[in-house]
Backbone as a chain_set.jsonl record, in Angstrom:
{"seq": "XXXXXXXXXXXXXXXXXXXXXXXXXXXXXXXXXXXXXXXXXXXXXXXXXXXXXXXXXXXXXXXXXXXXXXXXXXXXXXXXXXXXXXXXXXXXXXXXXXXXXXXXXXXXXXXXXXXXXXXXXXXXXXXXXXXXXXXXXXXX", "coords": {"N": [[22.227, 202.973, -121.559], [25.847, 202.742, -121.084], [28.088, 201.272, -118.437], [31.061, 201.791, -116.535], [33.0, 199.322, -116.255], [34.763, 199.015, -113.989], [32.986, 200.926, -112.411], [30.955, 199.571, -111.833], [31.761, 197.453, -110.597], [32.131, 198.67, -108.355], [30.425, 199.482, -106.91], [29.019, 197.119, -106.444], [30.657, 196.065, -104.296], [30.318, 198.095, -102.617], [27.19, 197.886, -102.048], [27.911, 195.517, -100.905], [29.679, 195.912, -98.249], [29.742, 196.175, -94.786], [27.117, 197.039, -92.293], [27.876, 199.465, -89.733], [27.309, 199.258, -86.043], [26.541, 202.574, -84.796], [26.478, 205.388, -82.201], [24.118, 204.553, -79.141], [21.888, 206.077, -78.23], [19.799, 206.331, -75.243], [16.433, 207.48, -74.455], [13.386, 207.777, -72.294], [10.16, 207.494, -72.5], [7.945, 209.96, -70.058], [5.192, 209.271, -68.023], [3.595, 211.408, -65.165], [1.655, 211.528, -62.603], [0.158, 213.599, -60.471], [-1.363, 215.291, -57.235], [-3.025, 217.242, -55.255], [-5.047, 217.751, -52.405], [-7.16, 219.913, -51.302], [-9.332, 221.173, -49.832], [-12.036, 221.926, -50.069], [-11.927, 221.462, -53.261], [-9.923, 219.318, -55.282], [-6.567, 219.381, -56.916], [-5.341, 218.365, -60.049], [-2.142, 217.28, -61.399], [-1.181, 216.521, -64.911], [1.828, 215.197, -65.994], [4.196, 214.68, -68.502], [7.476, 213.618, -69.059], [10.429, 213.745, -70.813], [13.686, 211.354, -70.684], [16.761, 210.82, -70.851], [19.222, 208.645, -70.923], [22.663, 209.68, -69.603], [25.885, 209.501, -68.825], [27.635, 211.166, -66.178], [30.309, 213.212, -66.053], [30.722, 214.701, -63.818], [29.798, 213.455, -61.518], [31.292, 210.87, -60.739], [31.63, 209.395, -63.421], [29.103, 208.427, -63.558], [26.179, 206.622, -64.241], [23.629, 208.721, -65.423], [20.845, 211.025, -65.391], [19.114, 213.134, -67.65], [16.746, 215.318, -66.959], [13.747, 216.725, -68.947], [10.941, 218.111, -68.375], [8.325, 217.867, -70.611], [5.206, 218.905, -70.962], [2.641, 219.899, -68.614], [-0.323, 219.394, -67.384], [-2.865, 220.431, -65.835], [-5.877, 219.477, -64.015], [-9.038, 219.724, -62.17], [-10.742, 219.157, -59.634], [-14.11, 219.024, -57.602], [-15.831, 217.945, -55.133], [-14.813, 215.525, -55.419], [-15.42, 214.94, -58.025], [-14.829, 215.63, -61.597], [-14.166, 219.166, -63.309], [-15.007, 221.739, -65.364], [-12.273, 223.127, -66.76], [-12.465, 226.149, -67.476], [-15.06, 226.848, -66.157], [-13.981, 226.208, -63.288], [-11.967, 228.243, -63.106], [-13.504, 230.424, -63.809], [-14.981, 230.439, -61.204], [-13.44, 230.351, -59.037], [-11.683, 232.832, -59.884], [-13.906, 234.554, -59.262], [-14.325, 233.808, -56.567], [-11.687, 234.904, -55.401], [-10.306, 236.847, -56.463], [-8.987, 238.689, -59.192], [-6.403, 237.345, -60.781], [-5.872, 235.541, -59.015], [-6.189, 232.66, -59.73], [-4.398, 232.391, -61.682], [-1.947, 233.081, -60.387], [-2.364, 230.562, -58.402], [-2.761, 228.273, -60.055], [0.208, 228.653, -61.262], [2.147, 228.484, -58.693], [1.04, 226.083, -58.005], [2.473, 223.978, -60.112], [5.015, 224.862, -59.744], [5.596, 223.446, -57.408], [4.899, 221.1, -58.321], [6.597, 220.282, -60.063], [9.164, 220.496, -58.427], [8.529, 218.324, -56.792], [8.554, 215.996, -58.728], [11.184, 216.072, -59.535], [12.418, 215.385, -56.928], [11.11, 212.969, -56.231], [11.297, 211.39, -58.565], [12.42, 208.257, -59.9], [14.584, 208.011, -61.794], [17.703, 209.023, -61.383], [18.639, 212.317, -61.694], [20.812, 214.421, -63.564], [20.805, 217.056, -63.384], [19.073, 219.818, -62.253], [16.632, 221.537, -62.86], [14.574, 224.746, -63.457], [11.449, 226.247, -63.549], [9.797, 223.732, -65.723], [10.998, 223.124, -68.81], [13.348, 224.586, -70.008], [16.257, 225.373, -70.855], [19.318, 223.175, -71.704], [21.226, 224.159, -71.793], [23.544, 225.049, -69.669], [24.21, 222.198, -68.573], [26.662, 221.329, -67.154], [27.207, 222.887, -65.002]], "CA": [[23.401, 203.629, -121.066], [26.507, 201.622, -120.217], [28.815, 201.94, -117.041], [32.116, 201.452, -117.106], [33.011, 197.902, -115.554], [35.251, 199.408, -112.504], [31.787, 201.737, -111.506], [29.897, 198.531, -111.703], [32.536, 196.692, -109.321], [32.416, 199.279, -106.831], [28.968, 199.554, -106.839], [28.879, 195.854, -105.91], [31.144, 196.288, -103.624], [29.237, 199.68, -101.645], [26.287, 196.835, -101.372], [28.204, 194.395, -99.662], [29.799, 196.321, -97.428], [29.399, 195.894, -93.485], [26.4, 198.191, -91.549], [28.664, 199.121, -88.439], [26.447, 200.357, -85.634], [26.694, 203.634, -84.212], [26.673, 204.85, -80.441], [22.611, 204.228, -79.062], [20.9, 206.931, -77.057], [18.209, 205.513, -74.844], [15.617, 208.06, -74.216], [12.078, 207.157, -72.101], [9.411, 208.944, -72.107], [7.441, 209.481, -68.761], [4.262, 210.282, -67.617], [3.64, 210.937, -63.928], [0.477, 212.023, -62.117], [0.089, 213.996, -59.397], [-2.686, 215.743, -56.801], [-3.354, 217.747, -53.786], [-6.151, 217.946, -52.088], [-7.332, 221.385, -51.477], [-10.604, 220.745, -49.166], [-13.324, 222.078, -51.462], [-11.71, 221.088, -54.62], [-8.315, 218.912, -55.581], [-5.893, 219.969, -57.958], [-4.333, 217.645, -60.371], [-1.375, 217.345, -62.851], [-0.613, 215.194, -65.581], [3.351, 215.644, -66.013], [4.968, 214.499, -69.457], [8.565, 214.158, -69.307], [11.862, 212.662, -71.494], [14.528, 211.097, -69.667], [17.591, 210.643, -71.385], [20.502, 208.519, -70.027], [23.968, 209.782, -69.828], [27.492, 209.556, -68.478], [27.789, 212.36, -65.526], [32.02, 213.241, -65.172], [30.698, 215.363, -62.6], [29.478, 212.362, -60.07], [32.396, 210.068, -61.315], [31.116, 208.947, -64.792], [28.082, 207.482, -63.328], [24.828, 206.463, -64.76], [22.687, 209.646, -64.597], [19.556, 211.344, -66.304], [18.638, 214.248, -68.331], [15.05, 214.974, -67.553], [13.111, 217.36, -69.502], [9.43, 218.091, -68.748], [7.558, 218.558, -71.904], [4.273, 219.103, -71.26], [2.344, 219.331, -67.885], [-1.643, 219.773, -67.645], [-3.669, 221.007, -64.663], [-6.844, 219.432, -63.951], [-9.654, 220.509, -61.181], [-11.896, 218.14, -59.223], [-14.515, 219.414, -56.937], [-16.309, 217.189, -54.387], [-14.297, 214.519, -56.355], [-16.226, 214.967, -59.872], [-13.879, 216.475, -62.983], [-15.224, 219.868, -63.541], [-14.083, 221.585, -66.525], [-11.544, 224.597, -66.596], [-13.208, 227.774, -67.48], [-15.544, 226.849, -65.317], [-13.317, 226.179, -62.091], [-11.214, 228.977, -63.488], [-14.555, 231.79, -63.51], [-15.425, 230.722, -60.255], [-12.032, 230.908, -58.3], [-11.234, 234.064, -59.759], [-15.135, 235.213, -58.297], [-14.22, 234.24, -54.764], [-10.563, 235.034, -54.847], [-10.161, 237.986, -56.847], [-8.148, 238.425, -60.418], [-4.736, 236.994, -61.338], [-5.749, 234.599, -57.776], [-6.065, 231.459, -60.724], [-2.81, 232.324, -62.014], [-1.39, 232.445, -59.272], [-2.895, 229.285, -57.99], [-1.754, 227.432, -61.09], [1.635, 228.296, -61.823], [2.454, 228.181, -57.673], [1.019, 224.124, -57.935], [3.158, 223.459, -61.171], [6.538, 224.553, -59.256], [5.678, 222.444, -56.895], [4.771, 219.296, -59.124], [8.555, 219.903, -60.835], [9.937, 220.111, -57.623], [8.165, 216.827, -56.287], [8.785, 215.058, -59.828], [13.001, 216.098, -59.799], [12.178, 214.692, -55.757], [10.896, 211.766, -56.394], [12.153, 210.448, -59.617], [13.638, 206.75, -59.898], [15.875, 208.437, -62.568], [18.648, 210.211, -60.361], [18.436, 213.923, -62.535], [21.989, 215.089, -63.105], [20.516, 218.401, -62.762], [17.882, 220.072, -61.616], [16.042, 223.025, -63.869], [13.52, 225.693, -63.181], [10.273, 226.513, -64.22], [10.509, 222.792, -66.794], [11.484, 223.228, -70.816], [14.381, 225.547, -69.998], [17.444, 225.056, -72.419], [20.468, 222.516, -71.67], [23.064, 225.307, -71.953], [24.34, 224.912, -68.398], [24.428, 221.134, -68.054], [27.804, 221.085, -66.84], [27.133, 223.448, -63.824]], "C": [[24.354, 202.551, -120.549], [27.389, 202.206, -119.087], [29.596, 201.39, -117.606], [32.286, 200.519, -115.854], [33.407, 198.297, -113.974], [34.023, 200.223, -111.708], [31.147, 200.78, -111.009], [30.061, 197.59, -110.438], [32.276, 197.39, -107.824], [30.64, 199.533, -106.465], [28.977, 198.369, -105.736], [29.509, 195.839, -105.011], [30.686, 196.755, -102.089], [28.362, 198.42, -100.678], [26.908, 196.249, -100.295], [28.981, 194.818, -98.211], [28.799, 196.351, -95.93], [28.592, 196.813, -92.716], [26.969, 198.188, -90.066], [27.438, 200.537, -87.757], [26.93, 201.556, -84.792], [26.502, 203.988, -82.547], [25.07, 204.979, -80.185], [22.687, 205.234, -77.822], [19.658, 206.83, -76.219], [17.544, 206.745, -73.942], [14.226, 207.72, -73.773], [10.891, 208.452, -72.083], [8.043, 208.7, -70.832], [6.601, 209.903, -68.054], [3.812, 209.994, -65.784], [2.163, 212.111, -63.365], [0.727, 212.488, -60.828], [-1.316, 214.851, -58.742], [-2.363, 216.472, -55.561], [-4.452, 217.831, -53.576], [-6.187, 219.149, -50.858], [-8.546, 222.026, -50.566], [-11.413, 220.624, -50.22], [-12.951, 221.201, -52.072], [-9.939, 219.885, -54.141], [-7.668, 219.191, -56.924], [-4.936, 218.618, -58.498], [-3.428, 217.79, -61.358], [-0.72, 215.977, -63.351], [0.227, 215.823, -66.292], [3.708, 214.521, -66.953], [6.353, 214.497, -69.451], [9.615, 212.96, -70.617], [12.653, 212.833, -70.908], [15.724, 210.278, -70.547], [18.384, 209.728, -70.854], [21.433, 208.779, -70.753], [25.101, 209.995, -68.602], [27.9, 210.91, -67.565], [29.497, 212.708, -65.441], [31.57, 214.186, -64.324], [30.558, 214.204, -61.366], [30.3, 211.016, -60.582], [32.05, 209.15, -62.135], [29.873, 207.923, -64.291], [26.63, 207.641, -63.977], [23.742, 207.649, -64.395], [21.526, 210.013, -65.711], [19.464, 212.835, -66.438], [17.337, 214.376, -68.174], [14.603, 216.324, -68.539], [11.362, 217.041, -69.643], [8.862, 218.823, -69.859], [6.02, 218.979, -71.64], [3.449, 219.109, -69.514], [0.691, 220.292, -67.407], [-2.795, 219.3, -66.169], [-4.671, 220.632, -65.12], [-7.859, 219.618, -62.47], [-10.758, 219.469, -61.231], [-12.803, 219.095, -57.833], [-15.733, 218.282, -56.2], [-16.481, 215.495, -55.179], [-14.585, 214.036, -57.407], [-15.214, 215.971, -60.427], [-14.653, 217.831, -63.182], [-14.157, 220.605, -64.264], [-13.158, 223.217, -66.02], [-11.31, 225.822, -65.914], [-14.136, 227.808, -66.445], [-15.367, 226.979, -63.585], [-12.61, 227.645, -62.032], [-12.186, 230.325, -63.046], [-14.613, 231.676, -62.065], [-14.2, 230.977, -59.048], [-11.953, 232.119, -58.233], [-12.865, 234.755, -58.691], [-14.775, 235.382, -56.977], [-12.954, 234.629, -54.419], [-9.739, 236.269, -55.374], [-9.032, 238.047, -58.131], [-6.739, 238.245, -59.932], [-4.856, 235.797, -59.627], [-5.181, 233.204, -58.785], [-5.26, 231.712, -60.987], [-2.114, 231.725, -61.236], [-0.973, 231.059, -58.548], [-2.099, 228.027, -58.738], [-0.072, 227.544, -60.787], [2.31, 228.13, -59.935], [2.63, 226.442, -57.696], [2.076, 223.593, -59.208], [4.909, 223.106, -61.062], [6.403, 223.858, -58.524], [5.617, 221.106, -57.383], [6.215, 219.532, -59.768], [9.137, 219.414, -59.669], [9.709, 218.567, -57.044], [8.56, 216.082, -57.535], [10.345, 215.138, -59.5], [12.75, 214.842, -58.163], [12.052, 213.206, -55.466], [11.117, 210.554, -57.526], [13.07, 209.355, -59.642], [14.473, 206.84, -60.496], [16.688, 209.139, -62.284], [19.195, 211.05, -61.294], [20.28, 214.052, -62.243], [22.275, 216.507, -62.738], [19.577, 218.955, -62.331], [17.494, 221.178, -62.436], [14.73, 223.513, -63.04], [12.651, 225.675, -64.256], [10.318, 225.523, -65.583], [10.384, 223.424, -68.239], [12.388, 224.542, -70.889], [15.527, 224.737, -70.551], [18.342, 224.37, -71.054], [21.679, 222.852, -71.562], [23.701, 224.872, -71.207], [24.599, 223.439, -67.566], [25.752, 220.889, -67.032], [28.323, 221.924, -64.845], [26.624, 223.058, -62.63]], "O": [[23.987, 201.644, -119.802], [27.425, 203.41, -118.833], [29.498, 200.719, -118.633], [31.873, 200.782, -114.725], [32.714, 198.044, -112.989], [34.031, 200.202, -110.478], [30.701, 200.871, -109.865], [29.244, 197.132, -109.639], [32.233, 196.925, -106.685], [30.126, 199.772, -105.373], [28.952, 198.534, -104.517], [28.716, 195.331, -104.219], [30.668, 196.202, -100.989], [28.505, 198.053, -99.511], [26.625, 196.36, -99.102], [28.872, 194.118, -97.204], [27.577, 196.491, -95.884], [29.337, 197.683, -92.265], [26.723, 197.281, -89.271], [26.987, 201.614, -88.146], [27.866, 201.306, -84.032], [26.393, 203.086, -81.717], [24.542, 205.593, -81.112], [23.35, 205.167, -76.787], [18.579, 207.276, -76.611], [18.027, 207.001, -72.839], [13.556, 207.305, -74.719], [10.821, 209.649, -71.808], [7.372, 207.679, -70.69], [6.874, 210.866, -67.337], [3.718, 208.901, -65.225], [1.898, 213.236, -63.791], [1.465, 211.852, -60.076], [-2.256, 215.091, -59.499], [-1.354, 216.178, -54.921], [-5.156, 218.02, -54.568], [-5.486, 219.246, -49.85], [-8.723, 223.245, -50.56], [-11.563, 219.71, -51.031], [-13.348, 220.068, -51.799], [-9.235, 219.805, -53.135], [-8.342, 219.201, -57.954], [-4.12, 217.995, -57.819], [-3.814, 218.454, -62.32], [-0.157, 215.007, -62.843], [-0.067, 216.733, -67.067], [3.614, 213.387, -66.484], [6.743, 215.565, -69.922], [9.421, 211.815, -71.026], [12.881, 213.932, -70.404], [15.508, 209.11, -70.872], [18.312, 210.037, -69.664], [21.542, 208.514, -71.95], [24.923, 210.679, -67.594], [28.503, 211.78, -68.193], [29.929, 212.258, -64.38], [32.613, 214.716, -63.942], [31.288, 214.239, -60.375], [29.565, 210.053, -60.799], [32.105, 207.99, -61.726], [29.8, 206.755, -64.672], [26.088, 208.73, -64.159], [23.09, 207.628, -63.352], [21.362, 209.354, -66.737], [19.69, 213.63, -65.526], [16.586, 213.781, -68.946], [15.613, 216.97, -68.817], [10.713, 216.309, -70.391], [8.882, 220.041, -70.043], [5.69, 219.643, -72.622], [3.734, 218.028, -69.0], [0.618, 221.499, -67.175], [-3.259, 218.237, -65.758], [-4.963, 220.956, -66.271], [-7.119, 219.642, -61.486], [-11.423, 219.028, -62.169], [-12.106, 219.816, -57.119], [-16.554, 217.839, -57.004], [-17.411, 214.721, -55.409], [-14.2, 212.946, -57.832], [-14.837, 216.967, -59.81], [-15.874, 217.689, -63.232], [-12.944, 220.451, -64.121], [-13.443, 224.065, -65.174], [-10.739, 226.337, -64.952], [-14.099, 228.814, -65.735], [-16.133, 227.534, -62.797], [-12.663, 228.239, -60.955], [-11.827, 231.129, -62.185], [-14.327, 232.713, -61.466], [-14.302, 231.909, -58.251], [-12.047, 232.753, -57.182], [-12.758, 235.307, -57.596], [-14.788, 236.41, -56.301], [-12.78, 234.784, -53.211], [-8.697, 236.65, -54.84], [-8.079, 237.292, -57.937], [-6.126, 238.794, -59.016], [-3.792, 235.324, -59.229], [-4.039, 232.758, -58.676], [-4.59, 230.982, -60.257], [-1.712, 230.565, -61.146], [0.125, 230.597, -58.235], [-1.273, 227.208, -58.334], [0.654, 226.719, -60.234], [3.28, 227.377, -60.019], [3.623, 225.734, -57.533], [2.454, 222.446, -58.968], [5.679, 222.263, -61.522], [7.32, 223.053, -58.685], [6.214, 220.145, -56.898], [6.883, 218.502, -59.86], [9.586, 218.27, -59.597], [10.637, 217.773, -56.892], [9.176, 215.114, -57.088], [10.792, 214.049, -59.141], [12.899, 213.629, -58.312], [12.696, 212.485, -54.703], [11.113, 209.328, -57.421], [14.281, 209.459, -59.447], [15.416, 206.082, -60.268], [16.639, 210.2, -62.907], [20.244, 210.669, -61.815], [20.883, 213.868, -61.186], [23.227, 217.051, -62.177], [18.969, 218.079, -61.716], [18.481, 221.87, -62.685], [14.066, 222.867, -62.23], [12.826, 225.305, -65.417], [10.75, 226.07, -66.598], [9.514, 224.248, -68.523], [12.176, 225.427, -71.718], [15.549, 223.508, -70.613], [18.25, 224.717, -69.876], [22.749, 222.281, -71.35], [24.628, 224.18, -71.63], [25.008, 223.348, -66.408], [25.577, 220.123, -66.084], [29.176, 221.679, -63.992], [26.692, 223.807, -61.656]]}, "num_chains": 1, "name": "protein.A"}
């Protein structure tokens, strides 16, 4: 098959052309541990998040952060040995009566957001509920 000479030029051309870079989004990602101690038992969580930086015009274009917790996983120690779940999980509910473990959980989880937004070296430009809630309202 032949080309026609001017396709061939611009071809050559395309190649040599300059890779201009684009604007860079620096995203970390950040895992943070936390605990209470509970007497009996201690409760821990291992908190997943991404931390974006960007440009606040609300706090006069200053260096701020997007966090987003992705992922954050409740573990249960009892006379400071790992003990698994279902297991912590059956016996709670036994002495504390159904939906107590729920409870229990998702109570310690708002608190580990709130202590993570709290304590974060990345000054949050916002603050979210219950984490992996949508971006809609950044601006508020």
């Amino acid at each position: 098959m032949r080309f026609e000479s001017s396709l061939v030029t611009n071809l050559k051309l395309n190649k040599m052309s300059k890779i201009i870079k684009g604007d860079v989004h620096v995203d970390r990602s950040v895992y943070t541990e936390f605990s209470r101690d509970m007497g009996f038992f201690s409760i821990h969580a291992d908190c997943w998040s991404v931390v974006s930086e960007i440009i606040s015009e609300a706090q006069n274009c200053e260096l701020t952060y997007s966090h987003e917790i992705n992922d954050m996983v409740v573990r249960f120690k009892i006379n400071g040995k790992a003990v698994k779940r279902d297991g912590f999980e059956e016996l709670y509910v036994k002495l504390y009566g159904d939906g107590a473990f729920a409870k229990l959980r998702l109570e310690f989880e708002d608190e580990v957001e709130a202590e993570y937004y709290a304590t974060t070296e990345y000054t949050p430009c916002i603050k979210r509920g219950r984490w992996s809630q949508s971006t809609d309202n950044i601006n508020e």
